[in-house]
N, C-alpha and C positions, 0 to 999 in steps of 0.2 A: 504494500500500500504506500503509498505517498498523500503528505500531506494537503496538495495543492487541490484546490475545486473538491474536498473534503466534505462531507453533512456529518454532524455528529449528533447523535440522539443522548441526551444527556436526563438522568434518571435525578429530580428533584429530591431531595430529604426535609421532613417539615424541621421548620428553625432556622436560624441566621450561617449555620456552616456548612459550608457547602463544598468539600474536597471536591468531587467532581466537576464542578463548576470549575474550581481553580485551574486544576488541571489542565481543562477546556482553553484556559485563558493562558495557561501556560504556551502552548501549543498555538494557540492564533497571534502570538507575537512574532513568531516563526512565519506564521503564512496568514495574512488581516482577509485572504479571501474564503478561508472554512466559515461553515454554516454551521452554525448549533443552532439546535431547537430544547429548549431545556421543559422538560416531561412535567409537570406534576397531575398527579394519579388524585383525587380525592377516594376515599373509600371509604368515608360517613356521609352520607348526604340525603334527602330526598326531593322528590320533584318539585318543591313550594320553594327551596333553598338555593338551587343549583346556580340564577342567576346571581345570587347575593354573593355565589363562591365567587364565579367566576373574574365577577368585580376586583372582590378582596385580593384574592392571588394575582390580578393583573396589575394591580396597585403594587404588591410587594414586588413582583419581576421588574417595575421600574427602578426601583433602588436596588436590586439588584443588576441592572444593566448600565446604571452608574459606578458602583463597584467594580467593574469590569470593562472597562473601556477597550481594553484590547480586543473585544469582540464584536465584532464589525458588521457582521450580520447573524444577530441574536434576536432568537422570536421566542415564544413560551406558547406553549400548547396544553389546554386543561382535559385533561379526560378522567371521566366519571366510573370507577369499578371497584367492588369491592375485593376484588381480586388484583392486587398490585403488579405484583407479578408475572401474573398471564396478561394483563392489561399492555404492560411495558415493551414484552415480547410481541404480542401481538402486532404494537405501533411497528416495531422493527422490521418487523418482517413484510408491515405495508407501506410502509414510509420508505424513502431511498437516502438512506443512512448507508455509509461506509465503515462507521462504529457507534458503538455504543459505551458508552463510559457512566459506572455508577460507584457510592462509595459503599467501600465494605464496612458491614454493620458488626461490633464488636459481643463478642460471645460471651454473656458472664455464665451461666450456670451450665452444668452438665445436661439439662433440661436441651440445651441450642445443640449441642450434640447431636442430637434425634429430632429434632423439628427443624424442621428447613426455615431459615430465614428469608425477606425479600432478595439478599445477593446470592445466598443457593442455588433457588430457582432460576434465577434470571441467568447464572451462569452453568446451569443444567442443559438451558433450551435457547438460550438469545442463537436467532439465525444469523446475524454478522458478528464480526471481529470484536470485542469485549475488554474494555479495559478495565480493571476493578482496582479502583485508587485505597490503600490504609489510609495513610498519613500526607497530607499534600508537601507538607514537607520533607519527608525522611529522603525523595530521594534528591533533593540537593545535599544532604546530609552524609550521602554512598558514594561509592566509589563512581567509577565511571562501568562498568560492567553492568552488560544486557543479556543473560543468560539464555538463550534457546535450549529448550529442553525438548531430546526427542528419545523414544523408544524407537529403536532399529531392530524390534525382530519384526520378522515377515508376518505372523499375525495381525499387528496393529499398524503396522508401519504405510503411511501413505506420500507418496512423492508430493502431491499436489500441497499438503498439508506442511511439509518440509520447506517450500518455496513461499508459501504463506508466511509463514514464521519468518523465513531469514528475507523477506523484503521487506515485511514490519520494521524486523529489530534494526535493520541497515540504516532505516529510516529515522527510527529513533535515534538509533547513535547520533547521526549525521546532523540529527536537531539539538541533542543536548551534548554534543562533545565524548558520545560513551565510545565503549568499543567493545563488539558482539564477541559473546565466547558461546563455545553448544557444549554442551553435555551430553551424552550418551550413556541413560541411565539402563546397567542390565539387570533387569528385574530378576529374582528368583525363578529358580526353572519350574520348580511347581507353583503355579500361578494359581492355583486356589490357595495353597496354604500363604500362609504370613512369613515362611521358612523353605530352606532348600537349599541342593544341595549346587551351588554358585559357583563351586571351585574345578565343576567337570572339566574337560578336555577333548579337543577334537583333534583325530588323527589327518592329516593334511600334505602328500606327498611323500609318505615313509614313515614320515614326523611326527610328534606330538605336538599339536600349538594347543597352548591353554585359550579358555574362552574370552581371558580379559583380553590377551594379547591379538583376538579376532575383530572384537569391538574397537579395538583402538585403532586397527586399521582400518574398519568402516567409518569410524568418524574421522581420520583422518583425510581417507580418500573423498570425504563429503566436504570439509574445510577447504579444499584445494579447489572442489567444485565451485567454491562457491565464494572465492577470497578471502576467507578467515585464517588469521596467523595459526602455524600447530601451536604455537604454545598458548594460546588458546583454544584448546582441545582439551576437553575433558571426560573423562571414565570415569562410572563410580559403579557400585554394585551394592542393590539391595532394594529395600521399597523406596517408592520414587517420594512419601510425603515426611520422609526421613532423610534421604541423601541429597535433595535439593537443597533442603534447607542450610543443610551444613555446608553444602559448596557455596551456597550463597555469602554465609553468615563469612566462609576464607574470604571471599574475592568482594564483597563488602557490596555487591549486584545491589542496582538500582533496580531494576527488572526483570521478571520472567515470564520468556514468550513460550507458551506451552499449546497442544492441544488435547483436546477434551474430548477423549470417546466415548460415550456411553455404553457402547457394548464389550468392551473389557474388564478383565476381569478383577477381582475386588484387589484395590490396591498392588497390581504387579502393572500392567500397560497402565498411561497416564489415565486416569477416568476420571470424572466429576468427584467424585467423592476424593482422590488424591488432590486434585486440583483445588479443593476448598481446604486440605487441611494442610498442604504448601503455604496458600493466603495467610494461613493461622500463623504459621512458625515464622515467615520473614516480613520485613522490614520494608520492603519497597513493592512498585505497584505486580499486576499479574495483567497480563494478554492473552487471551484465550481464544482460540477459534475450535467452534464444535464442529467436529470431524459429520456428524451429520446432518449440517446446511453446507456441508463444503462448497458442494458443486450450484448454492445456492452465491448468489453476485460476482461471483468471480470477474 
């Protein structure tokens, strides 16, 4: 993606802070021609009311649009559902949005564990590119590192989903000064259990090549593909919402550009539920593109 003639759908939170917003605004100082349209969902309301809302919140996006002058062309859109979440996706996937950027809602009780919050969902099912902001600041706070994170077995692995990723992250780097590294996360080879036996071995021309040492030349020969320094290569092995984060937390990543399959399996290929408990562990924002609208805007 590139950020020039951009629409970004931008997901409101009630109250005066607004990471996503920021974000937004981060980004159109880089390029004053992106479009944001910034979402807010009402999901109290009934039909004696609706006009009174819509007043109210057009009232507040104007000081909001003041706050924000680096966005240049900034509309506000009111939609009515008590369903926030399908509401938001629903816009995305009718609207001609090139992404979607919302903030991640913070988890206090083990209760959030098991009920999906508005950013779960939304990063279960959004049909475009997905960025879920923490902290609007943490990442001038990080390094310069924009992590792409891919599973390279042939079960999960998709090309188109690879070239996604590394034209985002190119792009990001190229706007905030970073420099793209990929990780090549090798899941446990029993992919249902949580455990496995990691350390097998493939025999390869007489030889024995271990499995780490197979990975590292697939992500190698993919860096080369694709311009990325080797020593910006990385291999880790184990579950992907455990070893992201710790490569993160080394290399100090502003970023992680991942994709989200839904039909992988629990915690070994990247899948929605990896990909929300990555968001948990680090510090700067997450990119997500679901492997199942892939072939949707491209």
């Amino acid at each position: 993606m590139s950020f020039k003639n951009e629409s970004f759908a931008v997901l409101l939170k009630p109250g005066e802070v607004q990471p996503a917003i920021e974000r937004a605004a981060q980004y159109a100082r880089f390029a004053p021609e992106i479009r944001v349209t910034a979402i807010r969902i009402i999901n109290e309301f009934n039909d004696k009311n609706r006009d009174d809302i819509k007043r109210r919140v057009s009232a507040e996006f104007e000081g909001l649009r003041r706050t924000f002058p680096a966005i240049k062309n900034f509309e506000i859109k009111v939609l009515f559902s008590e369903n926030v979440p399908e509401a938001f996706v629903k816009e995305c996937a009718e609207g001609d949005y090139s992404m979607a950027i919302i903030s991640a809602n913070k988890r206090n009780t083990i209760k959030d564990l098991f009920v999906s919050t508005i950013d779960s969902n939304v990063m279960r099912s959004c049909p475009v590119p997905l960025l879920v902001v923490k902290d609007v600041n943490s990442a001038s706070a990080q390094g310069k590192a924009i992590l792409i994170a891919i599973d390279f077995e042939e079960s999960s692995h998709l090309r188109a989903l690879d070239e996604r990723l590394v034209n985002a992250a190119k792009d990001f780097a190229q706007r905030f000064n970073g420099e793209v590294h990929v990780v090549n996360c090798v899941s446990p080879l029993n992919r249902g259990l949580m455990s496995g036996d990691t350390g097998l071995s493939k025999f390869v021309a007489g030889g024995t090549v271990s499995r780490m040492n197979i990975h590292q030349s697939i992500v190698e020969e993919f860096a080369r593909a694709h311009d990325i320094p080797l020593d910006h290569t990385h291999v880790v092995e184990g579950r992907v919402d455990e070893e992201i984060p710790r490569l993160c937390d080394r290399l100090e990543a502003r970023m992680v550009c991942m994709g989200s399959n839904p039909k992988s399996s629990f915690l070994g290929s990247i899948n929605s539920s990896a990909c929300e408990l990555v968001l948990e562990q680090i510090r700067g924002d997450v990119f997500i593109v679901n492997t199942a609208h892939l072939d949707q805007k491209d």
